[in-house]
Kinemage of the C-alpha trace (Angstrom):
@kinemage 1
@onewidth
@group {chain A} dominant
@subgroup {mainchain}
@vectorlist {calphas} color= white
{ca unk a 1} P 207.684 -107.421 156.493
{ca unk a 2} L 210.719 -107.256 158.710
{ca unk a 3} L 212.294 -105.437 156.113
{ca unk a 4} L 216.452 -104.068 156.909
{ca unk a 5} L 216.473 -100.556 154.985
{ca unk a 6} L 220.545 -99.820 153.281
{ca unk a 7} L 220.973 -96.506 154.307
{ca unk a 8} L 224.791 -96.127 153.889
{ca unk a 9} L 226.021 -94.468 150.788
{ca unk a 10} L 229.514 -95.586 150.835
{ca unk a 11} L 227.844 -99.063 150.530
{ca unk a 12} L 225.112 -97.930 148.441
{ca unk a 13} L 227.770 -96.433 145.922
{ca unk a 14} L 229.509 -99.935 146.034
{ca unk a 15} L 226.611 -101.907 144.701
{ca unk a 16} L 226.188 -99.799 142.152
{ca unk a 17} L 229.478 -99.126 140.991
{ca unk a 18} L 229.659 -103.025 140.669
{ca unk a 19} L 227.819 -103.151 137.969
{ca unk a 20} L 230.640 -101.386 136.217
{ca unk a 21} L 229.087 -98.031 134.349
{ca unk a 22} L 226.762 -100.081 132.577
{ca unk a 23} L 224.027 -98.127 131.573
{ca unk a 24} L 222.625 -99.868 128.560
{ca unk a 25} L 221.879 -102.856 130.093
{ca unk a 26} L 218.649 -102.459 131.808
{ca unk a 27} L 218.787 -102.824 135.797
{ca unk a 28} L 215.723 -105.602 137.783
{ca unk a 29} L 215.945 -104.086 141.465
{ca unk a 30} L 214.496 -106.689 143.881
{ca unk a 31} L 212.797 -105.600 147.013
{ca unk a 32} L 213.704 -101.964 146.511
{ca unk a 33} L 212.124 -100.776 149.523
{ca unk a 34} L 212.653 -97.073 150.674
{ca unk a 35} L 214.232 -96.383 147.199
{ca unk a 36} L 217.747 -95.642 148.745
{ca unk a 37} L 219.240 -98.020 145.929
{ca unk a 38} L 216.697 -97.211 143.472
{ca unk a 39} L 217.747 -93.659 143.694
{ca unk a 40} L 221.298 -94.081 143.235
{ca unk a 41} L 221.013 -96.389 140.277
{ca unk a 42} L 218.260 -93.369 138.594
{ca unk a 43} L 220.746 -90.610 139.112
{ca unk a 44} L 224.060 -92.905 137.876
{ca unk a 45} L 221.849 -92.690 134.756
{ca unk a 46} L 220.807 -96.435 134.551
{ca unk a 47} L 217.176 -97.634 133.336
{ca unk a 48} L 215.370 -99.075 135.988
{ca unk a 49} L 212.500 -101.414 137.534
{ca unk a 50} L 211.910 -101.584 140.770
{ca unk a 51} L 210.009 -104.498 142.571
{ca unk a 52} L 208.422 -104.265 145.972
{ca unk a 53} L 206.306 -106.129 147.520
{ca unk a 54} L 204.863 -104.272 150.375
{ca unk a 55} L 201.861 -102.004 149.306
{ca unk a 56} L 202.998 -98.975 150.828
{ca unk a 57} L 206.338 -98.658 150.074
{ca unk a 58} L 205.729 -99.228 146.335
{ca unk a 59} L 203.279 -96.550 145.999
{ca unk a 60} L 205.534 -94.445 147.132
{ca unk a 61} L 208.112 -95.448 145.044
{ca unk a 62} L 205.371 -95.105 142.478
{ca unk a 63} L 205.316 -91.198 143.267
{ca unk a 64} L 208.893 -90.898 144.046
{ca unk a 65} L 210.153 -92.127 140.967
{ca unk a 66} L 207.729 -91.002 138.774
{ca unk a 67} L 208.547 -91.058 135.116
{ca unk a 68} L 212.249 -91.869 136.281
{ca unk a 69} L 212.124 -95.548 136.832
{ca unk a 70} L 209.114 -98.286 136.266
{ca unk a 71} L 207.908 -99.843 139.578
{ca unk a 72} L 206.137 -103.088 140.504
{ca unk a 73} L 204.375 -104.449 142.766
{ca unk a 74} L 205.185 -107.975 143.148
{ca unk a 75} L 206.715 -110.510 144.990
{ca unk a 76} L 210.189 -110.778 143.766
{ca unk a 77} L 209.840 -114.637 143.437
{ca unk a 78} L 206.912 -114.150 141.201
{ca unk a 79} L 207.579 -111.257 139.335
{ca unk a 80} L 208.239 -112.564 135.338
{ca unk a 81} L 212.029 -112.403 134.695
{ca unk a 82} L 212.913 -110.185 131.340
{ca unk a 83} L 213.569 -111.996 128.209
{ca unk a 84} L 216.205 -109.286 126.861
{ca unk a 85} L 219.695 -108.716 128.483
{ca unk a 86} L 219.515 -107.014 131.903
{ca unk a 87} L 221.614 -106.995 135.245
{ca unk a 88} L 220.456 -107.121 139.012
{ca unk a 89} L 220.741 -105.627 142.225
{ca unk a 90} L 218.876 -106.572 145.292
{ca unk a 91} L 219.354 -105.811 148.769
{ca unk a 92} L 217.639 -109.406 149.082
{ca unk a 93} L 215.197 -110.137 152.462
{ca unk a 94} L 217.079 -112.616 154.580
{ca unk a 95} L 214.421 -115.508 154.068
{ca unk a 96} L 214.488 -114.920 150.464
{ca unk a 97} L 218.240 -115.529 150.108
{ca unk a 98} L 217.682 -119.200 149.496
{ca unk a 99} L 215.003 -118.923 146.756
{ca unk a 100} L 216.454 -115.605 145.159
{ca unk a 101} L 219.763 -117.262 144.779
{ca unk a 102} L 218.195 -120.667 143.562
{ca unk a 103} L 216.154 -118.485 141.071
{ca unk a 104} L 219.272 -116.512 139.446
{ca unk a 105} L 221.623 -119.363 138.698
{ca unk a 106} L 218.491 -121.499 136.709
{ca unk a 107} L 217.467 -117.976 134.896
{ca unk a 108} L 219.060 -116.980 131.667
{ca unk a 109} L 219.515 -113.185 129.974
{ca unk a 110} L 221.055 -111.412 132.836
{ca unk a 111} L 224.658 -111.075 132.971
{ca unk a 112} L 225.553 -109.144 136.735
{ca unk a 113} L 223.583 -109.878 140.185
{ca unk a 114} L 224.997 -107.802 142.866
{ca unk a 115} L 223.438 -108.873 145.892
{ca unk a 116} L 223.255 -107.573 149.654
{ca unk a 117} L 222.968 -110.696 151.764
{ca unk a 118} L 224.057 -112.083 155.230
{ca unk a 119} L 227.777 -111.921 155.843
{ca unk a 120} L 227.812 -115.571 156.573
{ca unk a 121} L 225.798 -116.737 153.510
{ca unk a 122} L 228.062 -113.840 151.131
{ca unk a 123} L 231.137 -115.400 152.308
{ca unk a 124} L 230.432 -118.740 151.935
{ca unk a 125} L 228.801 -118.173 148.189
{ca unk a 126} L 232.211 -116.383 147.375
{ca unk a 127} L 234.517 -119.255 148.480
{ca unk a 128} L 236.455 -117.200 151.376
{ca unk a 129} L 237.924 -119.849 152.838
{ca unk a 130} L 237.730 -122.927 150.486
{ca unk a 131} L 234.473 -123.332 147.694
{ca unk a 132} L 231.689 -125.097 149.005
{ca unk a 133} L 229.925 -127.962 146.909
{ca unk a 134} L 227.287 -125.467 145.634
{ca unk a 135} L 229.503 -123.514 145.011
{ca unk a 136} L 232.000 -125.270 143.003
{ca unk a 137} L 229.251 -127.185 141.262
{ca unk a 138} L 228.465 -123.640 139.445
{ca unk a 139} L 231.730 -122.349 139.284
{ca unk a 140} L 232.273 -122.986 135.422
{ca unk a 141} L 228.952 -120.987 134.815
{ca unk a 142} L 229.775 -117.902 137.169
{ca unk a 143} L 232.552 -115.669 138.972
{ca unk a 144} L 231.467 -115.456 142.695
{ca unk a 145} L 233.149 -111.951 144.433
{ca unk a 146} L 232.522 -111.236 147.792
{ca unk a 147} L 233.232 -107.147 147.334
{ca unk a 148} L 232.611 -104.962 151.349
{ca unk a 149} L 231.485 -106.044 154.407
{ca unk a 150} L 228.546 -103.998 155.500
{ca unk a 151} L 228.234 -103.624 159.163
{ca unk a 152} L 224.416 -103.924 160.841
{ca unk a 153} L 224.353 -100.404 161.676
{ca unk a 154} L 224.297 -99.692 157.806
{ca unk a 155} L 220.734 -100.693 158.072
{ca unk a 156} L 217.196 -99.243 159.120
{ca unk a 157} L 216.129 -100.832 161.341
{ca unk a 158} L 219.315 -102.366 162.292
{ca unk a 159} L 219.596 -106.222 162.374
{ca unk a 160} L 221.364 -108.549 164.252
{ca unk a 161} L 224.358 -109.429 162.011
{ca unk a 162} L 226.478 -107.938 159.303
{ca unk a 163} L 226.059 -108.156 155.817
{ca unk a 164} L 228.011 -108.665 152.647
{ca unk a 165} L 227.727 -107.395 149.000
{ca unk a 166} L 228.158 -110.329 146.707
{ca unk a 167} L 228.462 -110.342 143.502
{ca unk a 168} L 228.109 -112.839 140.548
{ca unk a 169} L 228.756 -112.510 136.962
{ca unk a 170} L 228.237 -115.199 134.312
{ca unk a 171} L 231.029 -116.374 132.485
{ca unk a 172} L 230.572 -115.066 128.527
{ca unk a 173} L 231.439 -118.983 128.086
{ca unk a 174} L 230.973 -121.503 130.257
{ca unk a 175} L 234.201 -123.285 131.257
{ca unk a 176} L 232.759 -127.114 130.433
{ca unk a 177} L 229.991 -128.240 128.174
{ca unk a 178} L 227.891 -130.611 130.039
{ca unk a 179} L 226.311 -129.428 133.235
{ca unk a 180} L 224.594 -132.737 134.289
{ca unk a 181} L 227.930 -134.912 133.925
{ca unk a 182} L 229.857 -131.828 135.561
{ca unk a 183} L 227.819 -131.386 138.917
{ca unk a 184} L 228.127 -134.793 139.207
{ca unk a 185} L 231.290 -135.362 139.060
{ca unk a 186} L 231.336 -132.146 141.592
{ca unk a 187} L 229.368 -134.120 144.079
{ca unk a 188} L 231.525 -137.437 144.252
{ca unk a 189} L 234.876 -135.857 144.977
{ca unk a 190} L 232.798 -133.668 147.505
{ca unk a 191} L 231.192 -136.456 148.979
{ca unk a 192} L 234.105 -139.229 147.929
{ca unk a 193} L 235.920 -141.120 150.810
{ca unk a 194} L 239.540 -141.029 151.262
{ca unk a 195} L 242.599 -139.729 152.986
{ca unk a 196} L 242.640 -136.320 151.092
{ca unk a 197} L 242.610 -135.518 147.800
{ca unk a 198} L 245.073 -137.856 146.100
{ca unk a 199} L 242.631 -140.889 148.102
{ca unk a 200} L 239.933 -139.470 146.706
{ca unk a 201} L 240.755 -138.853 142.961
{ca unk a 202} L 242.448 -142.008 142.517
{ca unk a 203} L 238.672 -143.704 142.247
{ca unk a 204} L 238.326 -141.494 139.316
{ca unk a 205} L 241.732 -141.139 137.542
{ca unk a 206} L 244.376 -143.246 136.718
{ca unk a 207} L 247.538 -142.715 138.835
{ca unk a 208} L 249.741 -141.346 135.436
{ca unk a 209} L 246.966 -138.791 134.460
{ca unk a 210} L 246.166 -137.639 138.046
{ca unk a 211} L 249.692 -136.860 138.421
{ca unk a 212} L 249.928 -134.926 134.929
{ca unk a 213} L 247.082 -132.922 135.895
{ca unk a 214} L 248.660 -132.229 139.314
{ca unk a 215} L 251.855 -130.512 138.077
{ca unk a 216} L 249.805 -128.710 135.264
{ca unk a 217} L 247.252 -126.999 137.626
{ca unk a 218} L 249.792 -127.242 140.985
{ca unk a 219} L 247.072 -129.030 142.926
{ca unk a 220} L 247.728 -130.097 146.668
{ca unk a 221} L 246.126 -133.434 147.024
{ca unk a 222} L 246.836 -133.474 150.506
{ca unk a 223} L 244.045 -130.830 150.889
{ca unk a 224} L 240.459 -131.290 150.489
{ca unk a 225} L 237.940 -130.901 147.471
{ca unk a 226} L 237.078 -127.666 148.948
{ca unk a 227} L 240.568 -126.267 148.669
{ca unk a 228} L 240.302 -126.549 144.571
{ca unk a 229} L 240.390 -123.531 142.735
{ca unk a 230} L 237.758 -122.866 139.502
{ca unk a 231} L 240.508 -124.428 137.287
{ca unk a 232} L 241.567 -126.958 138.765
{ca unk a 233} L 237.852 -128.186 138.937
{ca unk a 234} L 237.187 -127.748 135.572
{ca unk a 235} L 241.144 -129.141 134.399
{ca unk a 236} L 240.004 -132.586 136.457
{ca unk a 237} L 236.768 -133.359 135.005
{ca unk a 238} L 238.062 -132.595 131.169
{ca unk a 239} L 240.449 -135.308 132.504
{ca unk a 240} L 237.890 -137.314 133.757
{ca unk a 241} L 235.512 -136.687 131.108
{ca unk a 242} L 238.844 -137.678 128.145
{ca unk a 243} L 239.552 -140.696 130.686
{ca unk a 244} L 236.205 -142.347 131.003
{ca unk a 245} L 235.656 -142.533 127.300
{ca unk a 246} L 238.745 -144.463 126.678
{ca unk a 247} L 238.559 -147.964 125.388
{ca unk a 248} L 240.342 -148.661 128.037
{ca unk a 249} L 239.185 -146.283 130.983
{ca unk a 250} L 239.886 -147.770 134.192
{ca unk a 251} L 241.128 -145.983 137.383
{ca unk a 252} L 244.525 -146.923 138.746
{ca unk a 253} L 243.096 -149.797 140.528
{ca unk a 254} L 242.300 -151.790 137.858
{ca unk a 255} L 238.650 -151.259 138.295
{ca unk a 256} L 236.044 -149.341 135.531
{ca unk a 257} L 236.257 -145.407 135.762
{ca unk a 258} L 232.902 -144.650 137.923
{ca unk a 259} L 229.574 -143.431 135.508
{ca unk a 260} L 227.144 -141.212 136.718
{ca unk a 261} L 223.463 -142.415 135.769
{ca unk a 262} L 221.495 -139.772 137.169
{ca unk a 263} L 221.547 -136.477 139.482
{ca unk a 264} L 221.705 -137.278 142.763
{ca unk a 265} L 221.335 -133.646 143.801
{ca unk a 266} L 219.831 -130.293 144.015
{ca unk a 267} L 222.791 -128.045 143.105
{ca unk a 268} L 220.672 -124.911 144.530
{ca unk a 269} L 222.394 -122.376 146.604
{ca unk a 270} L 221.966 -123.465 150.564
């Protein structure tokens, strides 16, 4: 199943540590494989369940972990989330990246995914250089930290590129209220046309409040929507939000403050 086996302990020890000591809060291991991870989170004292799709490897990890830590076998896209608090760790097969990451941010009840996953698609989940639309679009609802590089050769067999553990925590509150009216928002700066940011916002915000908000959150608008930090997202659309529900809530231009009928857009990790 063209599985890539973690067999570094350095990086091993990292994806476990981020999940911070906490042992009371059960532990959902996707595609636990060889057990490498499995065994690390079982002797750091956590309570376990492993999921593995491939026949073999899960009846070994049937035997290995024997009254240590419960085992499935399941495809990790199937397998029936829990409805109590729990955290996850997953050294996640490259084609499931996609799906696994789609799955996570529309599930509820867990609180900490660390996940192993291409370098490219790590760092661009974490915002390294500048937050994507995806990205930004979930910012409010979770902290995205791109923790280690792990090199190929930390893997058995080993693949063709590096790899990064990322890691995602949900926010204990979520930074805005309405999801729908957020993302959207999200997706017409992103996709908004102007000379910058101060082109772009000034379809959406009078010239007076974009300028208050400016100086409050130090925003650069001559950069680009992807250049916005978590709170600086979230500070605009409040504005926004405030700004289009005024009696009197046109932009600068004289014309209505823009209103978002429907989602144009599947905010799921790419």
């Amino acid at each position: 199943m063209s599985q890539n086996f973690l067999v570094d302990q350095r990086a091993i020890s990292t994806m476990v540590d981020a999940l911070e000591g906490d042992v009371r809060t059960p532990v959902l291991e996707f595609a636990a494989g060889s057990g490498n991870i499995t065994r690390k989170l079982v002797s750091g004292g956590y309570s376990v369940s492993a999921v593995e799709l491939d026949h073999q490897l899960a009846s070994k990890l049937k035997v290995d972990f024997a009254g240590k830590a419960r085992v499935f076998e399941c495809d990790l896209m199937a397998f029936e989330l829990p409805t109590e608090a729990f955290n996850i760790v997953s050294n996640v097969p490259f084609h499931l990246s996609t799906d696994l990451q789609r799955r996570l941010m529309m599930a509820s009840h867990w609180t900490i995914a660390v996940l192993l996953l291409q370098w490219e698609v790590a760092r661009k989940r974490a915002g390294l250089q500048g937050g994507t639309l995806v990205t930004a679009a979930w910012w409010p609802w979770f902290d995205f930290e791109l923790l280690a590089r792990v090199p190929a050769h930390a893997f058995r067999p080993v693949p063709r590129v590096d790899c990064g553990i990322l890691r995602i925590r949900r926010r204990p509150l979520p930074l805005v209220d309405d999801q729908v009216a957020y993302q959207q928002f999200v997706e017409a700066v992103f996709t908004g046309r102007g000379r910058g940011l101060g082109n772009i916002l000034q379809k959406f915000l009078a010239k007076g409040v974009l300028d208050s908000v400016g100086r409050e959150q130090s925003i650069d608008f001559n950069g680009l929507p992807k250049d916005l930090t978590p709170p600086q997202w979230v500070a605009l659309f409040r504005a926004f939000s405030a700004f289009k529900n005024t009696k009197s809530g046109t932009s600068n231009n004289g014309r209505a403050a823009p209103k978002f009928t429907k989602r144009t857009r599947d905010y799921s990790p790419r």
